[in-house]
Z-matrix of the N, CA and C atoms (Angstrom, degrees):
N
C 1 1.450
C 2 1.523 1 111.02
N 3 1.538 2 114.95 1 -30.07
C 4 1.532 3 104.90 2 -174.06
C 5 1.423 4 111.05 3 -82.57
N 6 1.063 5 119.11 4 -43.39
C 7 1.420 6 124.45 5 137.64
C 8 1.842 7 125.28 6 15.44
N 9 1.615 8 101.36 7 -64.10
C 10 1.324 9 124.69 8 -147.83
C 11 1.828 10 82.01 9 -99.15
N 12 1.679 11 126.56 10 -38.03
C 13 1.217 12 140.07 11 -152.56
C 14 2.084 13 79.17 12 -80.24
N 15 0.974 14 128.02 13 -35.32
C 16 1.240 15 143.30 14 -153.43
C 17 1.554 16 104.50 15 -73.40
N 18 1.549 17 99.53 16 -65.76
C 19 1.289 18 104.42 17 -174.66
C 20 1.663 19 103.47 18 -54.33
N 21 1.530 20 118.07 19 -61.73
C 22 1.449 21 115.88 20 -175.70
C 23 1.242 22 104.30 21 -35.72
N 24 1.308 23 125.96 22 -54.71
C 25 1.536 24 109.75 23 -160.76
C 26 1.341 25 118.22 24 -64.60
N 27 1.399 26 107.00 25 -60.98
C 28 1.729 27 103.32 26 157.19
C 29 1.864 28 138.69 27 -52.23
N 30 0.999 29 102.17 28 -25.34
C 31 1.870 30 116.22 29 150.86
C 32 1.656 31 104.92 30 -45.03
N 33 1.648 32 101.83 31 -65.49
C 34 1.688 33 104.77 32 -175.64
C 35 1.608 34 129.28 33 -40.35
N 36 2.078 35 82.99 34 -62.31
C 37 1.743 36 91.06 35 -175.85
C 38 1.259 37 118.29 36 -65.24
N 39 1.527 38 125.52 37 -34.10
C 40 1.339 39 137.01 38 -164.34
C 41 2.226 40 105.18 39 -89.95
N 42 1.386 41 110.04 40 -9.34
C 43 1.181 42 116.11 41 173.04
C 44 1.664 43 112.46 42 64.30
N 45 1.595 44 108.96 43 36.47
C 46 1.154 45 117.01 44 -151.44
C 47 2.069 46 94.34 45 -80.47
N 48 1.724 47 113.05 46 141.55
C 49 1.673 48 93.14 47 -174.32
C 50 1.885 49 84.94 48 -96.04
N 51 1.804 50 98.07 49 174.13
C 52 1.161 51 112.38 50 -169.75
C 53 1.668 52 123.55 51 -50.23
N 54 1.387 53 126.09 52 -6.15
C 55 1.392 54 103.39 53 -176.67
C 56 1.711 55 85.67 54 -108.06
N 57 1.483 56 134.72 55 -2.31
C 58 1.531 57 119.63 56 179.85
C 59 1.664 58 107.54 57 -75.18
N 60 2.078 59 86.59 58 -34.09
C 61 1.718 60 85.10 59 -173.89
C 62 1.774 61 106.03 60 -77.17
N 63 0.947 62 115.89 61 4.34
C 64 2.093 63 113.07 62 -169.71
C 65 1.988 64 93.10 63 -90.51
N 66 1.574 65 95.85 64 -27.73
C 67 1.833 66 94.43 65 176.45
C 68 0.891 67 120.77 66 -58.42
N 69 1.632 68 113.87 67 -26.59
C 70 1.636 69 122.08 68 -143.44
C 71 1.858 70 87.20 69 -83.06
N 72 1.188 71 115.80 70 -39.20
C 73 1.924 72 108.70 71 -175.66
C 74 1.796 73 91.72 72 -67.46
N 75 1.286 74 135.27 73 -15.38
C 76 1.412 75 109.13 74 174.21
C 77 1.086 76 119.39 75 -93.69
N 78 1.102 77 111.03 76 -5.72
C 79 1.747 78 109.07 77 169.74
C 80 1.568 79 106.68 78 -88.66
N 81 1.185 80 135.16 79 -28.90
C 82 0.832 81 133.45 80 -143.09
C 83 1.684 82 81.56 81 -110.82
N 84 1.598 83 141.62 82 -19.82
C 85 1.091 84 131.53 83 154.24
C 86 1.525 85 110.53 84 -50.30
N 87 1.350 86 101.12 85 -63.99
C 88 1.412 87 96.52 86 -165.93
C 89 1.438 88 129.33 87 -69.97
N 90 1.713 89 108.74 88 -35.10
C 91 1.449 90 118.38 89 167.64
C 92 1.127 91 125.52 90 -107.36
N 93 0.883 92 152.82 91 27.72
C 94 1.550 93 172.05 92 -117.02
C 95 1.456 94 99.37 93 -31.25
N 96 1.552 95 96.01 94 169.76
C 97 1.488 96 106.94 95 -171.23
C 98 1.533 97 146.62 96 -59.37
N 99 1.088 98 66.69 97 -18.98
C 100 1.868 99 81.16 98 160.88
C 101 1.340 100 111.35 99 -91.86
N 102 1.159 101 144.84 100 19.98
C 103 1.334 102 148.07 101 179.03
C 104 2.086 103 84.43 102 -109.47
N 105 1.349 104 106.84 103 -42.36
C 106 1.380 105 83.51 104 -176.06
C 107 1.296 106 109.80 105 -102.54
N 108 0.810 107 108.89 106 33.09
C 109 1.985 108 114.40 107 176.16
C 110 1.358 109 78.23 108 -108.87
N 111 1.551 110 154.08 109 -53.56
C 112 1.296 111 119.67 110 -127.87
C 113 2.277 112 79.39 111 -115.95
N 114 1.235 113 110.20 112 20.91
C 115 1.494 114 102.11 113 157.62
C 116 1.398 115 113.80 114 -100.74
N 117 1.169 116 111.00 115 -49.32
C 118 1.934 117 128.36 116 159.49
C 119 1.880 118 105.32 117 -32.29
N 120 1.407 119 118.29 118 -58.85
C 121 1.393 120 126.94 119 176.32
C 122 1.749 121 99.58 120 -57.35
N 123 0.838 122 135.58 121 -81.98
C 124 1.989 123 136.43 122 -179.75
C 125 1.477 124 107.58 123 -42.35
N 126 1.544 125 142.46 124 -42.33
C 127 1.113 126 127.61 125 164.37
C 128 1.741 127 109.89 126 -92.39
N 129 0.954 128 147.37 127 74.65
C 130 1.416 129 168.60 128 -44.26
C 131 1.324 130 106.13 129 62.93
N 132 1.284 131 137.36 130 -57.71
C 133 1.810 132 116.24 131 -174.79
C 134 0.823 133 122.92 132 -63.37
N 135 1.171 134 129.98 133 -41.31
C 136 1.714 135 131.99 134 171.85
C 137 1.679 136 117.73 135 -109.14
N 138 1.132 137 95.95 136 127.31
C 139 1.706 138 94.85 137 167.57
C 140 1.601 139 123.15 138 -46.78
N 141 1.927 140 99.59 139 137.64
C 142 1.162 141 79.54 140 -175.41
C 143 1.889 142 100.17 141 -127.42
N 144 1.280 143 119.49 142 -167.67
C 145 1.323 144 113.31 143 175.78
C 146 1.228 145 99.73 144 -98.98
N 147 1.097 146 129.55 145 -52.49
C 148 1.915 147 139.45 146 -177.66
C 149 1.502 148 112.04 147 -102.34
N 150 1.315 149 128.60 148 64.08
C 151 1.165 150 128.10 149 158.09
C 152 1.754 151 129.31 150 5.82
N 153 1.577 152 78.88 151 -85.04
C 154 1.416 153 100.07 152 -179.78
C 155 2.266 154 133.26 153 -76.16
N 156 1.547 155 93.51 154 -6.85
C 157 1.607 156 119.32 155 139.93
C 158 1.291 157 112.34 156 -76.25
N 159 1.278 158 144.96 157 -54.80
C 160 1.511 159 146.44 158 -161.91
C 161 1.603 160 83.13 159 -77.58
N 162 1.504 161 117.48 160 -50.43
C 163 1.781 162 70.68 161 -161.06
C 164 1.825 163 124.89 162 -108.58
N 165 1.373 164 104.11 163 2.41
C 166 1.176 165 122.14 164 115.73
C 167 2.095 166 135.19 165 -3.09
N 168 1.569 167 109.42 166 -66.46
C 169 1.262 168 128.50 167 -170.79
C 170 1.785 169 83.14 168 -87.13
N 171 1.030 170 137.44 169 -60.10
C 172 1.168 171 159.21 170 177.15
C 173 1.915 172 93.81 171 -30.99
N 174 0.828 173 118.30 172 -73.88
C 175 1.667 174 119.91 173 -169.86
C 176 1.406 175 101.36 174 -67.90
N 177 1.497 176 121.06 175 -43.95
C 178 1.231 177 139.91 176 -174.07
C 179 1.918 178 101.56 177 -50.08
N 180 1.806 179 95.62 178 -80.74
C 181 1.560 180 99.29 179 -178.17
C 182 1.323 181 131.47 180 -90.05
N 183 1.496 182 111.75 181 33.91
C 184 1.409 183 123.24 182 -158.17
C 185 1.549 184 150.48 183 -2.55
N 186 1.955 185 75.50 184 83.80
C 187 0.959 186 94.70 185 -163.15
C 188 1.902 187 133.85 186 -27.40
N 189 1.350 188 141.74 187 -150.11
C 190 1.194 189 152.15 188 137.47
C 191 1.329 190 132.21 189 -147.77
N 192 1.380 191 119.55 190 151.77
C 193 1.954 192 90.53 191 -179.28
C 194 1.516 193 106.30 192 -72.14
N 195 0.937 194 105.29 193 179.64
C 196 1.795 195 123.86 194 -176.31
C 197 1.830 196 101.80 195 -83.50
N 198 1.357 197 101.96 196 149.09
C 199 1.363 198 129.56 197 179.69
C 200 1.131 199 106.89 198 -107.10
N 201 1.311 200 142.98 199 120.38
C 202 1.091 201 129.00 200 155.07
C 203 1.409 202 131.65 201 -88.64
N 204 1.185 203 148.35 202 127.36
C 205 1.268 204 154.61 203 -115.24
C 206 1.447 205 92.59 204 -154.49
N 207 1.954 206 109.39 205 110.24
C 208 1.056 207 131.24 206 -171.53
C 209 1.428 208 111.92 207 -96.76
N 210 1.262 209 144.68 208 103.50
C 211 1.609 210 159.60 209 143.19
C 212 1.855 211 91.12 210 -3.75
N 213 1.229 212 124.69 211 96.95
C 214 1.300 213 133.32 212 171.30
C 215 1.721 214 98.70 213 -68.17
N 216 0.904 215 127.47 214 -43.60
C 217 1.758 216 116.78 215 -164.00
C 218 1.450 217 99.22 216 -74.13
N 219 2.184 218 120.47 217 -27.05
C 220 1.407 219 92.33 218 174.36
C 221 1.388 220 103.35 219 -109.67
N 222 0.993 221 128.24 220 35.26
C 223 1.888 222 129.32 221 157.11
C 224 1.428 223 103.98 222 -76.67
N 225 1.522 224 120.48 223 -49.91
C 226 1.397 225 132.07 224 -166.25
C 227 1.364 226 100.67 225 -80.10
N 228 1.641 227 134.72 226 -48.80
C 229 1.280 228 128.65 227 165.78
C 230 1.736 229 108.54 228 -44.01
N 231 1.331 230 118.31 229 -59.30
C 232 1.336 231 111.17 230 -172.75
C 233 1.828 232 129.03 231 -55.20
N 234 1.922 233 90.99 232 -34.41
C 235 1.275 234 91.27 233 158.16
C 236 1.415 235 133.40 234 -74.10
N 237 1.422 236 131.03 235 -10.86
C 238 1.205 237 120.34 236 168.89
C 239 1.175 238 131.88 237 -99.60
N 240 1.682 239 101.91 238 4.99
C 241 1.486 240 99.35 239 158.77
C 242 1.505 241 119.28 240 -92.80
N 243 1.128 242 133.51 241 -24.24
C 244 1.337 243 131.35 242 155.69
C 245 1.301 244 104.14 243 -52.12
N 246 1.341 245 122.87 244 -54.06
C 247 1.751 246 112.78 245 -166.45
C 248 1.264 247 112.27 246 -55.72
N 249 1.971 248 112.94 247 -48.43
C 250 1.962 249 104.96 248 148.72
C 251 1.274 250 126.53 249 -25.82
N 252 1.204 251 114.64 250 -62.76
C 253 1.598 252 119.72 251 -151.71
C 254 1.538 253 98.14 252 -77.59
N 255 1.388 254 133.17 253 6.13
C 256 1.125 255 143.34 254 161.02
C 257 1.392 256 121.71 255 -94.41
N 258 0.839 257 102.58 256 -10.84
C 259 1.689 258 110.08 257 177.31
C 260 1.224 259 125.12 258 -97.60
């Protein structure tokens, strides 16, 4: 039943129409619900224009959250100017 309480809620926020929300029990057969709680959570981080396309593509191409990928030459620049300004 919570399950079923699940899909509605995410149907609502995401404005999903009736055959996106009838998918949501097949994903949630096959990958269980926390597979679609944590696609619902990644289209939630960033604004989107089409909700219910983003998260949609999201279950579809499975999705991931984002990595952010730090510039090593200015991590190490940044650390050695503090390590100066300590000296």
């Amino acid at each position: 039943m919570e399950e079923h309480t699940q899909i509605d809620r995410i149907s609502g926020e995401f404005a999903l129409n009736a055959k996106q929300a009838e998918a949501l029990a097949d994903y949630i057969a096959r990958d269980g619900i926390t597979y679609l709680l944590e696609k619902a959570d990644i289209v939630r981080s960033e604004p989107r224009q089409n909700a219910a396309r983003a998260f949609i593509a999201a279950l579809r191409d499975d999705w991931k959250k984002p990595v952010a990928i730090v510039d090593q030459q200015k991590a190490e620049n940044s650390r050695g100017v503090s390590e100066t300004a300590q000296i």
